[in-house]
N, CA, C and O atoms as a GROMACS GRO file, in nm:
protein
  608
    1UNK      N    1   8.577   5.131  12.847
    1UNK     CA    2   8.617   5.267  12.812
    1UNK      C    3   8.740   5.262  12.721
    1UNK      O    4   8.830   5.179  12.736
    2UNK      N    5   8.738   5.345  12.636
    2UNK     CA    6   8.830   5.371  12.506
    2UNK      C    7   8.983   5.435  12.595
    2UNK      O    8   8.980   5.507  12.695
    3UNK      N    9   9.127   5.376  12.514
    3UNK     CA   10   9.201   5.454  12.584
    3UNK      C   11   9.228   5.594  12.538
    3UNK      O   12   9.214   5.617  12.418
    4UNK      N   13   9.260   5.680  12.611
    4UNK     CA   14   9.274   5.817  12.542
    4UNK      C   15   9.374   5.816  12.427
    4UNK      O   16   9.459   5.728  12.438
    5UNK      N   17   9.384   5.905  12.304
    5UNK     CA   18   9.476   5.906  12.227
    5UNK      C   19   9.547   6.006  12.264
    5UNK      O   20   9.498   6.116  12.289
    6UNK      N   21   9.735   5.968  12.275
    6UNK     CA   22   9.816   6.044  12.344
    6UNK      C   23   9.790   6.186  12.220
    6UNK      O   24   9.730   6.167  12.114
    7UNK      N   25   9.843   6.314  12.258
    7UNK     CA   26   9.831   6.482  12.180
    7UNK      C   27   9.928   6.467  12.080
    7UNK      O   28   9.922   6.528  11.973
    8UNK      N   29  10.053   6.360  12.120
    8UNK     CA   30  10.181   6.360  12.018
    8UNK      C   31  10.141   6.275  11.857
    8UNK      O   32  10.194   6.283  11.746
    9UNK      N   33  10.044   6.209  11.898
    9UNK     CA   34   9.947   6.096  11.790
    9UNK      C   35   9.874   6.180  11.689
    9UNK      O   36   9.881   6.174  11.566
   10UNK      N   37   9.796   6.266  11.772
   10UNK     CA   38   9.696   6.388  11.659
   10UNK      C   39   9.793   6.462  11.566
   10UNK      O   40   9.789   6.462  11.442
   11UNK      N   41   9.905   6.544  11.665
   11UNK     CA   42  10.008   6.588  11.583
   11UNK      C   43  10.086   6.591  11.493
   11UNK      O   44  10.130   6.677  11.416
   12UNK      N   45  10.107   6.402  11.525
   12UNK     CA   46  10.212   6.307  11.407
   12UNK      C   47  10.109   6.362  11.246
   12UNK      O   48  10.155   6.378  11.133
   13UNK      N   49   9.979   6.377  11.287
   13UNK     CA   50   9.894   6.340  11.168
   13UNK      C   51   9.829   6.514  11.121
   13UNK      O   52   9.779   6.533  11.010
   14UNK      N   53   9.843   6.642  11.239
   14UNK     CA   54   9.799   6.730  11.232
   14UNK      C   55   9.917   6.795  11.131
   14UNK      O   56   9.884   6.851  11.026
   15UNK      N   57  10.025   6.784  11.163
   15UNK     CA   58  10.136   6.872  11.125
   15UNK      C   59  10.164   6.850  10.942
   15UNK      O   60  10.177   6.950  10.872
   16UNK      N   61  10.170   6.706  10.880
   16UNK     CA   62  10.210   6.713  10.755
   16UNK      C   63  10.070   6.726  10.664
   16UNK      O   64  10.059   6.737  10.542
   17UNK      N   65   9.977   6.723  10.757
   17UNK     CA   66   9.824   6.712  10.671
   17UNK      C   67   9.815   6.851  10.630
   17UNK      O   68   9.763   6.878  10.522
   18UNK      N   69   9.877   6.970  10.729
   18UNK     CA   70   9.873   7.110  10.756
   18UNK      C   71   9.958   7.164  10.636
   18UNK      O   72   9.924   7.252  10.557
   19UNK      N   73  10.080   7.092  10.637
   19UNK     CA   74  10.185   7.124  10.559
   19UNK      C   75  10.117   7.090  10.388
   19UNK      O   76  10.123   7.173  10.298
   20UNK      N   77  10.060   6.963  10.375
   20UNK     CA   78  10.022   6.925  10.257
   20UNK      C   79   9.881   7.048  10.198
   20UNK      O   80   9.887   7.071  10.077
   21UNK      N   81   9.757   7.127  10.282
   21UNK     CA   82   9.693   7.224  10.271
   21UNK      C   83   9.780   7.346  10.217
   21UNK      O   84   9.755   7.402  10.110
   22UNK      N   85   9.882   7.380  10.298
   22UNK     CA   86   9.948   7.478  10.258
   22UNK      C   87  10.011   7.479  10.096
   22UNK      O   88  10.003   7.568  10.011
   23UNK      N   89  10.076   7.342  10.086
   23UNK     CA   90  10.154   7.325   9.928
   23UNK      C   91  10.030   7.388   9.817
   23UNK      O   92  10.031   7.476   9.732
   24UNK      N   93   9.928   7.295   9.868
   24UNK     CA   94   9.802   7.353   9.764
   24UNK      C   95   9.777   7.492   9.754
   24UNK      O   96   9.794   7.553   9.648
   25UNK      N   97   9.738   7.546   9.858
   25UNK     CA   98   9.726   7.678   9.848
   25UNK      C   99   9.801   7.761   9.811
   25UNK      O  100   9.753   7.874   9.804
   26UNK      N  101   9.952   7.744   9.771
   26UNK     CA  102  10.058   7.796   9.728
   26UNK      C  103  10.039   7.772   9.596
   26UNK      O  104  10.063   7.871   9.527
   27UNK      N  105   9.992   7.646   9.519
   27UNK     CA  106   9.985   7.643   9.374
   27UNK      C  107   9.899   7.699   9.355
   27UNK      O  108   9.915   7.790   9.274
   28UNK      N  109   9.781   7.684   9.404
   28UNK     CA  110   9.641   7.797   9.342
   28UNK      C  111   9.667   7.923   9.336
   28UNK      O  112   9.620   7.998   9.251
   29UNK      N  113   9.781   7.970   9.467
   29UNK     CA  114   9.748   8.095   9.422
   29UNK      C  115   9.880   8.181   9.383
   29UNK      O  116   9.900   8.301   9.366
   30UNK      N  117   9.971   8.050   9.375
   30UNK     CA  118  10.090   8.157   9.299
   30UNK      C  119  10.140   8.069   9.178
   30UNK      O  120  10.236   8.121   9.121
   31UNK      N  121  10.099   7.950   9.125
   31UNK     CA  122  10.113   7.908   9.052
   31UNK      C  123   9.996   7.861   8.956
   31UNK      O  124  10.020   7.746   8.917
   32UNK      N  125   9.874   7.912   8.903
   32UNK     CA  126   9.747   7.850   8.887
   32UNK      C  127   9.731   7.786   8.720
   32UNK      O  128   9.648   7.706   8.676
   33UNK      N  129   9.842   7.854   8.655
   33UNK     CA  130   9.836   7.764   8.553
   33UNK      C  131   9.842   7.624   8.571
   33UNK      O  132   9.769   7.545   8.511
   34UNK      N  133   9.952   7.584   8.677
   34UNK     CA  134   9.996   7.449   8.682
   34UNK      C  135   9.838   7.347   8.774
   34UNK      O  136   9.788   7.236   8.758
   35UNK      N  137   9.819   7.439   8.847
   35UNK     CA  138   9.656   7.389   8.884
   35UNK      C  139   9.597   7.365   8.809
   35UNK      O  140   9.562   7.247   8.802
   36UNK      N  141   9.547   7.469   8.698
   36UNK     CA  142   9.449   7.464   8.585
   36UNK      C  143   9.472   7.316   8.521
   36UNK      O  144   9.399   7.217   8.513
   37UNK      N  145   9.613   7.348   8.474
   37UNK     CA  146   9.658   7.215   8.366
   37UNK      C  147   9.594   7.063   8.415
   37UNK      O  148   9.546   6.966   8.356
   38UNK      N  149   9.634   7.116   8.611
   38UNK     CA  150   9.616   6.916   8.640
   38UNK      C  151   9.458   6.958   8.642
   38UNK      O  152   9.409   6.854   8.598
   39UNK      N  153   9.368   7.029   8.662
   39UNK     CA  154   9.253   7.040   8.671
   39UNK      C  155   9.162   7.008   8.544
   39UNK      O  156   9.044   6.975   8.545
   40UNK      N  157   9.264   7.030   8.411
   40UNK     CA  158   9.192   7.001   8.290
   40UNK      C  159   9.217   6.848   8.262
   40UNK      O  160   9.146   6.765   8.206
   41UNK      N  161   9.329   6.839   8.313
   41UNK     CA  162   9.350   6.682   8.273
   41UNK      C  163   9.252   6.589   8.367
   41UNK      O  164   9.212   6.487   8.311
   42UNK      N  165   9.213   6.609   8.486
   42UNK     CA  166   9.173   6.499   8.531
   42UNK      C  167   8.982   6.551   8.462
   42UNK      O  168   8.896   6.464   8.448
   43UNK      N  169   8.966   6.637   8.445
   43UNK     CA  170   8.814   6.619   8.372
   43UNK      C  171   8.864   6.591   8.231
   43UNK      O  172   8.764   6.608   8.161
   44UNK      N  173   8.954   6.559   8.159
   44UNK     CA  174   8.963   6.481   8.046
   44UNK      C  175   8.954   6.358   8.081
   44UNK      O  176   8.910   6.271   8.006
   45UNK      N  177   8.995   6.337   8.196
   45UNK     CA  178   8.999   6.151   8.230
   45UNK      C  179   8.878   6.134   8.257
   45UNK      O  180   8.841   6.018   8.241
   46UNK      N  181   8.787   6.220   8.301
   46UNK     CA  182   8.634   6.156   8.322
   46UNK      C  183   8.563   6.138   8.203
   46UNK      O  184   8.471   6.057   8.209
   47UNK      N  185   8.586   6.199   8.085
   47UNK     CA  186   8.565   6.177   7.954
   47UNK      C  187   8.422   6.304   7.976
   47UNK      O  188   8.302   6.287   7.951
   48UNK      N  189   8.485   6.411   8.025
   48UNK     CA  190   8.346   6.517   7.995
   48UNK      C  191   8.373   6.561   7.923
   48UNK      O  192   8.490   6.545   7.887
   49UNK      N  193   8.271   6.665   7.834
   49UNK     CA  194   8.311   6.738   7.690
   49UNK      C  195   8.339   6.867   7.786
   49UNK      O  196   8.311   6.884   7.905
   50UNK      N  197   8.424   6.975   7.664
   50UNK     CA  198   8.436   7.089   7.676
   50UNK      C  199   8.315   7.162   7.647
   50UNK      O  200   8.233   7.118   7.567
   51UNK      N  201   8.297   7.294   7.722
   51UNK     CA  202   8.352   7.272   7.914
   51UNK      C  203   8.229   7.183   7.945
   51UNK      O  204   8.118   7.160   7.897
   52UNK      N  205   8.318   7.140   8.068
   52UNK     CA  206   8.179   7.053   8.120
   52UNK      C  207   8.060   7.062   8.212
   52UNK      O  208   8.065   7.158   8.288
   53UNK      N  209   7.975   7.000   8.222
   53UNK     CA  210   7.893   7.041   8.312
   53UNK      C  211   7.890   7.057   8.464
   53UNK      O  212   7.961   6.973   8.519
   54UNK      N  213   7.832   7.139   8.545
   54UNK     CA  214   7.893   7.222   8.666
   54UNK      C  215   7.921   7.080   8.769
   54UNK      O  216   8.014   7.077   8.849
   55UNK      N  217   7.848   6.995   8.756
   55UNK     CA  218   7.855   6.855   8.812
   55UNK      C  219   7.983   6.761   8.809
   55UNK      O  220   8.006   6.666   8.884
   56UNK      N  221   8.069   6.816   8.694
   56UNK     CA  222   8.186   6.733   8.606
   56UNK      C  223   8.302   6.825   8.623
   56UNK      O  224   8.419   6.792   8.604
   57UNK      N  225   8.263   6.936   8.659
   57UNK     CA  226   8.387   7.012   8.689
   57UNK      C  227   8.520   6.971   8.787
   57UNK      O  228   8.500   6.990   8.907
   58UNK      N  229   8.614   6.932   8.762
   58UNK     CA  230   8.705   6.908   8.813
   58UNK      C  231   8.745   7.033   8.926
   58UNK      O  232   8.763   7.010   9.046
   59UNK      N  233   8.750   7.107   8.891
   59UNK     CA  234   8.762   7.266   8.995
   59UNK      C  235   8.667   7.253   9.120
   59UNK      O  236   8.688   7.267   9.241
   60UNK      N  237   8.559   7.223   9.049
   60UNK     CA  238   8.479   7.215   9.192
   60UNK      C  239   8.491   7.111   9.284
   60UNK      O  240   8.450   7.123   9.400
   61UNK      N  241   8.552   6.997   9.236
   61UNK     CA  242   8.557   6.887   9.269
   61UNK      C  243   8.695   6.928   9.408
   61UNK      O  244   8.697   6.917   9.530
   62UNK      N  245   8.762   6.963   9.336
   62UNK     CA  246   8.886   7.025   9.411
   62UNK      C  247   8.849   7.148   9.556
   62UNK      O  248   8.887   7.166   9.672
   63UNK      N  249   8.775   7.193   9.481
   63UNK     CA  250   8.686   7.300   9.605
   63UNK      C  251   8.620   7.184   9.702
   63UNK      O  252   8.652   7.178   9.821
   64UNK      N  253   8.564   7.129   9.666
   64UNK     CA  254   8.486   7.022   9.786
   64UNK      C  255   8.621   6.963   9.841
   64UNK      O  256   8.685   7.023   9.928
   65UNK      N  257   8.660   6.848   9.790
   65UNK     CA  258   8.817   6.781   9.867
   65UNK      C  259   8.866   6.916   9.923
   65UNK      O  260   8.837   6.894  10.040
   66UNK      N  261   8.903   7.006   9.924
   66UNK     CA  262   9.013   7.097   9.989
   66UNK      C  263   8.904   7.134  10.125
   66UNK      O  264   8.951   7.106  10.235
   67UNK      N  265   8.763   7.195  10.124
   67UNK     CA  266   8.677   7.237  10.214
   67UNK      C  267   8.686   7.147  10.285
   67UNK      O  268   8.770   7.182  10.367
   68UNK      N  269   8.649   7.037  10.312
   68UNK     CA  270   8.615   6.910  10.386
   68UNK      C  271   8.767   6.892  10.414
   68UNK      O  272   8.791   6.903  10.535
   69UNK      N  273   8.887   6.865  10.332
   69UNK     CA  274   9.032   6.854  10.433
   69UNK      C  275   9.061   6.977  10.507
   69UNK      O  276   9.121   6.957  10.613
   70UNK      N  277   9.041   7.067  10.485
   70UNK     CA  278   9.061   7.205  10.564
   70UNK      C  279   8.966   7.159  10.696
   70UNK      O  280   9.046   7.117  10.780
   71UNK      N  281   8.838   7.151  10.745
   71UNK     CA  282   8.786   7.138  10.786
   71UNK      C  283   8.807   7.023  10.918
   71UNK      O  284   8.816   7.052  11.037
   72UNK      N  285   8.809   6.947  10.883
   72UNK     CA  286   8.874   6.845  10.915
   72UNK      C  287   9.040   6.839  10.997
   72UNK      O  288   9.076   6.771  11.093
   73UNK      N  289   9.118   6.942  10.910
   73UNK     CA  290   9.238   6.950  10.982
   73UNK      C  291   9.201   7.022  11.084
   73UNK      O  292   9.214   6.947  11.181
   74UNK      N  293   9.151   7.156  11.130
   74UNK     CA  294   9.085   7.296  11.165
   74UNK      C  295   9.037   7.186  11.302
   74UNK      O  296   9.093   7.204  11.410
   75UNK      N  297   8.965   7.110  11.292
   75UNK     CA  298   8.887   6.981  11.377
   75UNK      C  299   8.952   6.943  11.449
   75UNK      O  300   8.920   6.928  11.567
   76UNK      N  301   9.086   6.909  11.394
   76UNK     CA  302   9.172   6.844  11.441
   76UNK      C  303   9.268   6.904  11.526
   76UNK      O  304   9.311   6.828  11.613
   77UNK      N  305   9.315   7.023  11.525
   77UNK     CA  306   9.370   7.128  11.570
   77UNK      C  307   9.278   7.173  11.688
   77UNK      O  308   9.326   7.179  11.801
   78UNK      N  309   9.155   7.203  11.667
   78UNK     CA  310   9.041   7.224  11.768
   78UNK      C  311   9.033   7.114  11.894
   78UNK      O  312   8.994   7.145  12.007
   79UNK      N  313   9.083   6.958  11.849
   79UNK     CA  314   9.040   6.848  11.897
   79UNK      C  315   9.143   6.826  12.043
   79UNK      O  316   9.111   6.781  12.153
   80UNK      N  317   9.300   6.888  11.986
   80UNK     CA  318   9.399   6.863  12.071
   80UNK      C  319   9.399   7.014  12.142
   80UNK      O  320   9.424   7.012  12.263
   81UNK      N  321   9.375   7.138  12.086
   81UNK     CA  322   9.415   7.296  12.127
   81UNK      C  323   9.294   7.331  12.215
   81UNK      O  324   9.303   7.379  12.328
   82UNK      N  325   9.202   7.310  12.163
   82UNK     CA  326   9.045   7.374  12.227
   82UNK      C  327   8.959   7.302  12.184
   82UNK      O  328   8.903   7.324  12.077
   83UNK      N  329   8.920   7.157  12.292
   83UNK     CA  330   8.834   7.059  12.267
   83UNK      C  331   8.682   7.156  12.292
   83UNK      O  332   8.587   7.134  12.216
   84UNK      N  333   8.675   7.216  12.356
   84UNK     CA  334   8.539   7.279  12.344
   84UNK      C  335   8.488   7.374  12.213
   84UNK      O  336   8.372   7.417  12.215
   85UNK      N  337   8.553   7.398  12.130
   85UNK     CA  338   8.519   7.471  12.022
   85UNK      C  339   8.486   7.395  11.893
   85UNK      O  340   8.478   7.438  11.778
   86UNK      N  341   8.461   7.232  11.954
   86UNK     CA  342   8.431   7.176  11.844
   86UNK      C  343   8.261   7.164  11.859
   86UNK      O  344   8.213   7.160  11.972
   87UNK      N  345   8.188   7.161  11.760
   87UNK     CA  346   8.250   7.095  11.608
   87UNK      C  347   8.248   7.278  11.516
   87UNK      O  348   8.309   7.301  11.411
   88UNK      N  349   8.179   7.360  11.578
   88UNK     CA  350   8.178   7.515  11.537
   88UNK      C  351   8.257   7.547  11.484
   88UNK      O  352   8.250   7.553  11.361
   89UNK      N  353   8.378   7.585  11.556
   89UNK     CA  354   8.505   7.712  11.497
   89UNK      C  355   8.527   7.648  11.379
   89UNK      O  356   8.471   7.692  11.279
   90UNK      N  357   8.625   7.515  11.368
   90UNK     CA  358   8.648   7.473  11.228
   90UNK      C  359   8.516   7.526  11.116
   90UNK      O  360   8.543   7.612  11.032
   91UNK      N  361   8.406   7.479  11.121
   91UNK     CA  362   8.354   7.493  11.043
   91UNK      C  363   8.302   7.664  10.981
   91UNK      O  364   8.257   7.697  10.871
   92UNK      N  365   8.330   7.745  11.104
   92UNK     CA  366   8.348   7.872  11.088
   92UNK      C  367   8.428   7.987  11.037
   92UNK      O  368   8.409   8.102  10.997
   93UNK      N  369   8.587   7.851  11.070
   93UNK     CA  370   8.722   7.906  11.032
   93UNK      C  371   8.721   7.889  10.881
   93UNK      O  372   8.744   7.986  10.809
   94UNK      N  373   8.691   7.756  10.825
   94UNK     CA  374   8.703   7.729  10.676
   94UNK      C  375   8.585   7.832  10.584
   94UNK      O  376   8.621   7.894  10.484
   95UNK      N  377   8.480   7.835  10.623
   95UNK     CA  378   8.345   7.927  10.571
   95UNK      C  379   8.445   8.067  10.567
   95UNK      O  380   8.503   8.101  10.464
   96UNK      N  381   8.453   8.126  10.667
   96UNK     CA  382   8.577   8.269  10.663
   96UNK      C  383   8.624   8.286  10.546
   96UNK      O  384   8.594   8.362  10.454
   97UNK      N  385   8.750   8.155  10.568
   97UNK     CA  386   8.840   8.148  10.458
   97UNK      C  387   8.808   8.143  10.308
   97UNK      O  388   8.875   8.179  10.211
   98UNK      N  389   8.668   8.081  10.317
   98UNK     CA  390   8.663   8.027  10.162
   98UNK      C  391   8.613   8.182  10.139
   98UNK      O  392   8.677   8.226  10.043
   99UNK      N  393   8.537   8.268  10.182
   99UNK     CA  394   8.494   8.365  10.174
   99UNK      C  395   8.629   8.453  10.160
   99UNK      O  396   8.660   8.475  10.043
  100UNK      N  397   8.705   8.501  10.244
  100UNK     CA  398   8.790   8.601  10.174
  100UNK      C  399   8.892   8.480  10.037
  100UNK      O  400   8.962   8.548   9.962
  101UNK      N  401   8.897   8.396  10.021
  101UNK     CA  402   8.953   8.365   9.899
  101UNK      C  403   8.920   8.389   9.759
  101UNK      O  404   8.983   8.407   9.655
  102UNK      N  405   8.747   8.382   9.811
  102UNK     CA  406   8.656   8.428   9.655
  102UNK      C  407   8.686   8.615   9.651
  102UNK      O  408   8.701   8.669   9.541
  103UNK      N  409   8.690   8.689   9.766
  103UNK     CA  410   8.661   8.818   9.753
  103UNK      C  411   8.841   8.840   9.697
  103UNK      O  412   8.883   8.911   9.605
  104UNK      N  413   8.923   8.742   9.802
  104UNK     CA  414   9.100   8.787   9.708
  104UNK      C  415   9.067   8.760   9.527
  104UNK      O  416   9.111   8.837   9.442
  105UNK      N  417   9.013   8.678   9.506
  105UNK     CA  418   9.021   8.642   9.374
  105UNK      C  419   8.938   8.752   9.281
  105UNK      O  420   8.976   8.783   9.168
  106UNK      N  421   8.858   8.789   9.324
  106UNK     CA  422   8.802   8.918   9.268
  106UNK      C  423   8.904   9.039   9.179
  106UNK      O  424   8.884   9.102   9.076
  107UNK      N  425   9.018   9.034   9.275
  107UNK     CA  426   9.146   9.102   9.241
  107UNK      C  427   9.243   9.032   9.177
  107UNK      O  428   9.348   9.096   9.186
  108UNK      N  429   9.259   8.908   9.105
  108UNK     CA  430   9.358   8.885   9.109
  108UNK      C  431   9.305   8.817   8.933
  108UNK      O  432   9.228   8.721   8.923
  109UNK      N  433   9.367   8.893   8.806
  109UNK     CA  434   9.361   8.819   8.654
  109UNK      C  435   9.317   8.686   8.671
  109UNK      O  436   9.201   8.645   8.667
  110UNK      N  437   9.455   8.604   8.698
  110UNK     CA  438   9.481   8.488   8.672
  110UNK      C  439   9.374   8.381   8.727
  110UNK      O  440   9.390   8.260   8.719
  111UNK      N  441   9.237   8.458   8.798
  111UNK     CA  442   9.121   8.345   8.864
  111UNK      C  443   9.042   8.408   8.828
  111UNK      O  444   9.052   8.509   8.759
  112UNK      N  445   8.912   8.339   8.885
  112UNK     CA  446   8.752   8.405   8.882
  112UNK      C  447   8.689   8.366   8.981
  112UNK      O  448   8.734   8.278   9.055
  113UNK      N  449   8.546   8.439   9.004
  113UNK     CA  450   8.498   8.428   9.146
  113UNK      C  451   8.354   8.359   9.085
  113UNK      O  452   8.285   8.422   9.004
  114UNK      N  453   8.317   8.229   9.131
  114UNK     CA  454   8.229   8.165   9.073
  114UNK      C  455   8.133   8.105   9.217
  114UNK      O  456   8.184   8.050   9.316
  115UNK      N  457   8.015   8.126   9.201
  115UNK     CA  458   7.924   8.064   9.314
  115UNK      C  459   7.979   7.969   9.305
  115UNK      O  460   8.060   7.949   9.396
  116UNK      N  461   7.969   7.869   9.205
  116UNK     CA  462   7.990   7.710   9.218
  116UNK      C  463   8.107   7.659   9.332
  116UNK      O  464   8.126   7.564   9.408
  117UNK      N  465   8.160   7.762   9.300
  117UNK     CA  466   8.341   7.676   9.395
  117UNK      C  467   8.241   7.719   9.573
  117UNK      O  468   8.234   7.633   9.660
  118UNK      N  469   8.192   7.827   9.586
  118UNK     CA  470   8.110   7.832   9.714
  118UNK      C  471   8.026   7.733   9.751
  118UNK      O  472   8.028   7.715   9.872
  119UNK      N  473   7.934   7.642   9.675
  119UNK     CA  474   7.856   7.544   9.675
  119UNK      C  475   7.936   7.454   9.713
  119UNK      O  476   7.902   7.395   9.815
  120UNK      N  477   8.041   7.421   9.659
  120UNK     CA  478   8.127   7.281   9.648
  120UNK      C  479   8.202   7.278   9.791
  120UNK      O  480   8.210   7.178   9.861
  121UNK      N  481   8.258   7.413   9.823
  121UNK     CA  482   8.296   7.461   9.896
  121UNK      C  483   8.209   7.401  10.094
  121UNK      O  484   8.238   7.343  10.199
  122UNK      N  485   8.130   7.451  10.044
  122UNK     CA  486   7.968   7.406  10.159
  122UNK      C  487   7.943   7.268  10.144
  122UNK      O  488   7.925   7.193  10.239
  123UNK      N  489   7.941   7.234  10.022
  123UNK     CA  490   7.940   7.060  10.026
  123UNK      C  491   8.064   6.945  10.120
  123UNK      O  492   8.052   6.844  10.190
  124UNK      N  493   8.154   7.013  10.081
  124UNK     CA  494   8.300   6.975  10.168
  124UNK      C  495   8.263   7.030  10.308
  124UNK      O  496   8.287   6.930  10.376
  125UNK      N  497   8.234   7.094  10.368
  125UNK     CA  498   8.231   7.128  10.491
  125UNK      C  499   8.136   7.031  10.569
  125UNK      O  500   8.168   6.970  10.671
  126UNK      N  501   7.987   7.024  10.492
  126UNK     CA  502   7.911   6.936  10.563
  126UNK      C  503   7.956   6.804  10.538
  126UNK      O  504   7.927   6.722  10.626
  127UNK      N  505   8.013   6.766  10.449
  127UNK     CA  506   8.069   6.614  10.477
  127UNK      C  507   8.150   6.601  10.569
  127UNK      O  508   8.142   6.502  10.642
  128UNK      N  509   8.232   6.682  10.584
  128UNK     CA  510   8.293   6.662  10.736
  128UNK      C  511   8.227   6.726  10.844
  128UNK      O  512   8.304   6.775  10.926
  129UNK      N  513   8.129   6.737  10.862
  129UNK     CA  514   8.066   6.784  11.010
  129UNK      C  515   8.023   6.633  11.078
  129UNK      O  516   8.027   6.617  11.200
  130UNK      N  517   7.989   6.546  11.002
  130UNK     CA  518   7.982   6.463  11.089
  130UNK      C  519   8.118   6.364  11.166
  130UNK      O  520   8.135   6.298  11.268
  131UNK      N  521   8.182   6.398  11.066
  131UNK     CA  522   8.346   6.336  11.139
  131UNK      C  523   8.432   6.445  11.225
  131UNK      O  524   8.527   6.418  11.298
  132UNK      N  525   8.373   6.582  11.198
  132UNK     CA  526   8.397   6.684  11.332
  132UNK      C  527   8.291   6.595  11.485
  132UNK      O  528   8.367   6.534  11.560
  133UNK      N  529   8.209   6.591  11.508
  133UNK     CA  530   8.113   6.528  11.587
  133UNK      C  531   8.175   6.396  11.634
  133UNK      O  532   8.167   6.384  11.756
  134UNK      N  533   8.230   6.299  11.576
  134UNK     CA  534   8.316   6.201  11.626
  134UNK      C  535   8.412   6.211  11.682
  134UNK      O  536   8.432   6.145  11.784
  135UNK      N  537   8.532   6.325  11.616
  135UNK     CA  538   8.614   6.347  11.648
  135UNK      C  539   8.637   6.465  11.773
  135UNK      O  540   8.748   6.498  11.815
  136UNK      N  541   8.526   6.510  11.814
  136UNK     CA  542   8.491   6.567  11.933
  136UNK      C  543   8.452   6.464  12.065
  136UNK      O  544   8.446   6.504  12.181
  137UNK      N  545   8.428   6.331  12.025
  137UNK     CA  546   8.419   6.240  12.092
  137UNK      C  547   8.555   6.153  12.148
  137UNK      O  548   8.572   6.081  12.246
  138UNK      N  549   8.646   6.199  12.029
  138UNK     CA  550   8.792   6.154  12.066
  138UNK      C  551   8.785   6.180  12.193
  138UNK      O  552   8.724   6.278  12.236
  139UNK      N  553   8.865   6.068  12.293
  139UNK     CA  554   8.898   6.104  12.401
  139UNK      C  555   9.090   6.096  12.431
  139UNK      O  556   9.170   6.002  12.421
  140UNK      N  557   9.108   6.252  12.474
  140UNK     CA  558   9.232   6.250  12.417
  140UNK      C  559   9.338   6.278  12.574
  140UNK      O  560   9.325   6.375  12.648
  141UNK      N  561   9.413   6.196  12.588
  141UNK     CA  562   9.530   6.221  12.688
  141UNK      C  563   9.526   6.359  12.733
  141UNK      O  564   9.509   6.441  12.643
  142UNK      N  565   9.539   6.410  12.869
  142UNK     CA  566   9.598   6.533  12.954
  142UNK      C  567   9.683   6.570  13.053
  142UNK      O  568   9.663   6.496  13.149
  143UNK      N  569   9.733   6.618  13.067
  143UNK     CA  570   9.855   6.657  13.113
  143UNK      C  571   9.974   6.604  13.059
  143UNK      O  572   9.975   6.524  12.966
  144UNK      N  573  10.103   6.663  13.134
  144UNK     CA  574  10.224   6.611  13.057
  144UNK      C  575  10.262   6.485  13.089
  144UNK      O  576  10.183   6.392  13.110
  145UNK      N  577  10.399   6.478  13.096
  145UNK     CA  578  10.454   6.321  13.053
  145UNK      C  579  10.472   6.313  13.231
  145UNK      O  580  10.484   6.405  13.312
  146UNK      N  581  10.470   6.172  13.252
  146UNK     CA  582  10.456   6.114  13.438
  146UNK      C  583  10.595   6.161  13.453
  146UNK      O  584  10.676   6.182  13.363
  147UNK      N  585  10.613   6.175  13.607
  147UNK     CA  586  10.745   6.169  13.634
  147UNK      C  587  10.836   6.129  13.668
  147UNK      O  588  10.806   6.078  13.775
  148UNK      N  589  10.954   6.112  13.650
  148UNK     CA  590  11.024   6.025  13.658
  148UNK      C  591  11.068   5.944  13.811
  148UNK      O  592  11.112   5.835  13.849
  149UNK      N  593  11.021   6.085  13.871
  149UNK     CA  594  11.096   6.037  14.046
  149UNK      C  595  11.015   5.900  14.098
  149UNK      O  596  10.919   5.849  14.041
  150UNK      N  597  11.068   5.864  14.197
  150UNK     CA  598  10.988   5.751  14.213
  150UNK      C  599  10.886   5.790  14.375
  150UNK      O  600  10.923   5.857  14.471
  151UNK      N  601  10.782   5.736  14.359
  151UNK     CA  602  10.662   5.770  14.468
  151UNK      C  603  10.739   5.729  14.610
  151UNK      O  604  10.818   5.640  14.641
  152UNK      N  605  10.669   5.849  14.688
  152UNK     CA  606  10.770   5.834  14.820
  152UNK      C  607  10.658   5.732  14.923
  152UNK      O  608  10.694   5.696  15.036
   0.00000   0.00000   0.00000
């Protein structure tokens, strides 16, 4: 039998992964030129022509990586907070989200609301459903820390 992984272990790894989701989501959506820019540059490094094909899109590419790390964190949060809500909620929580992000963007100049980022979006999610399913297998430490007194 596997030893359990202590809750302070998931955390070490839940908390800056959480923090690093958030930075992103702060440039997309209050800074998106500076997104755009790194978004054009790295489909210049793949050597696609302008614009490129929906396959070569760097944007979408970014929609998949962000779905699948969202997902995944959401998992992870589920794994230590509410082991029974896996592998579902995450994958329910991120679907939500990506959904009111396309309907915020509807409103907002500086974006557009494109099926594709939804596709890419769904592509990232099912790549991590199967590492939700493992990670529901985590077997993870319970209760608090032993105590100190000594056994009578």
């Amino acid at each position: 039998m596997r030893r359990p992984v202590p809750p302070t272990a998931l955390l070490a790894i839940l908390i800056p992964a959480g923090l690093g989701l958030a930075v992103l989501l702060a440039l997309a959506w209050f800074w998106p030129a500076v997104l755009n820019g790194w978004v054009a540059t790295v489909q210049a490094s793949y050597g696609a022509p302008r614009p490129p094909p929906g396959w070569l899109r760097a944007d979408h590419h970014l929609h998949l990586l962000v779905a699948c790390a969202a997902t995944l964190w959401a998992g992870l949060a589920c794994r230590i907070f509410l082991p029974r809500a896996l592998p579902w909620a995450p994958v329910g929580l991120v679907v939500l989200l990506a959904i009111i992000d396309e309907v915020a963007q509807s409103f907002s100049p500086a974006r557009n609301v494109e099926m594709g980022d939804e596709v890419a979006g769904a592509i990232g999610v099912a790549l991590a459903f199967p590492l939700l399913l493992l990670l529901a297998r985590l077997p993870v430490a319970r209760g608090g820390p032993r105590s100190a007194a000594p056994p009578r």
